[in-house]
Every structure is written in C-alpha cells, then in structure tokens.
Phi, psi and omega in degrees: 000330185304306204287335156324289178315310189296319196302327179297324201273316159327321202273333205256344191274287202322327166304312180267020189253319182314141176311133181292150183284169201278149192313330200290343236242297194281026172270341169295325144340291174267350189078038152318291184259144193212120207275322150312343179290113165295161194284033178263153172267010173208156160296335166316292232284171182251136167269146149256128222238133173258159200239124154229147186231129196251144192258136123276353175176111169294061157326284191213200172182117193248075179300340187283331194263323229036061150257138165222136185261171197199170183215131159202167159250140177279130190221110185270114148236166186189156185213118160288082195303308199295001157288354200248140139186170181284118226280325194304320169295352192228034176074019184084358165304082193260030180167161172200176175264098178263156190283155163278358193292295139312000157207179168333062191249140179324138157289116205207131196219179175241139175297290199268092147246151182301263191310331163104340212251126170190000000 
C-alpha cells in the first residue's frame, strides 16, 4: 500500500508540474476557438488560403464522352493567428495535431466536374 501512495503521489506532482496546453489544444474545450469564425480579423478582411493540386494516378480518359478521371491530392494553407503561441510558455512546445474537424476550413467546390461529387 505505501508503494501505491508513493507512486500516485509521485504521478500526481509530475501533472502538476506540467505545462498548460497550448491554447489551440484548449481552445475548443472552453469555447475560445469557434471553428466557424474564419481567422480574419474583421469581417472585411480575406483569409487568404493557397490551393495546390497534385495528380496522382491518370484512372481512366473517355474521349468519345470528354471525360478524364484523375486521383489528386488537394493541398490546402492557410494561416490562422488564433492557432499561435509561444513555445518557451509551453515547455518548448512547438506543434501539436488537431483533428480538422476542429478548425477552421475553407469552403471549397470544383466548378467544372462530371459527377457534381468533390
């Protein structure tokens, strides 16, 4: 039983030592961050979000329809101040992995597509 005690109490000091998480980590958590807002700082302003697209694999090409199927990867940036902080307050911590689910994303369609699907 000692060595329990010690260990919890050893478990619970190394917890209370530890760095608060980065705001990005808590801001959904408390409602801080609200993944509808876009990152602008006025409603005026424009996020500007850059677009890159890569073909990966040339599926098929139906010249009699003018169709071509493609595979691509979508490669999306953008940058989002309410996502920042200072790594030296946070243990040296200088990224971490959010679901995307959890922020902000651009709305985006394909104009000219077959199927209407993107």
């Amino acid at each position: 039983a000692p060595t329990v005690a010690l260990l919890l109490l050893c478990a619970l000091c190394s917890a209370a030592d530890a760095p608060p998480p980065p705001p990005s980590a808590a801001a959904s958590a408390d409602g801080a961050y609200h993944a509808g807002v876009r990152p602008a700082p006025t409603p005026r302003d424009r996020v500007e979000v850059r677009v890159g697209l890569s073909l990966a694999q040339l599926v098929s090409l139906d010249e009699k329809n003018e169709e071509l199927t493609t595979k691509v990867y979508l490669d999306l940036s953008w940058w989002d101040p309410r996502l920042q902080w200072d790594p030296h307050d946070y243990g040296g911590l200088g990224g971490l992995r959010v679901a995307a689910s959890r922020l902000w994303l651009p709305d985006i369609g394909l104009d000219n597509n077959n199927d209407g699907e993107f």
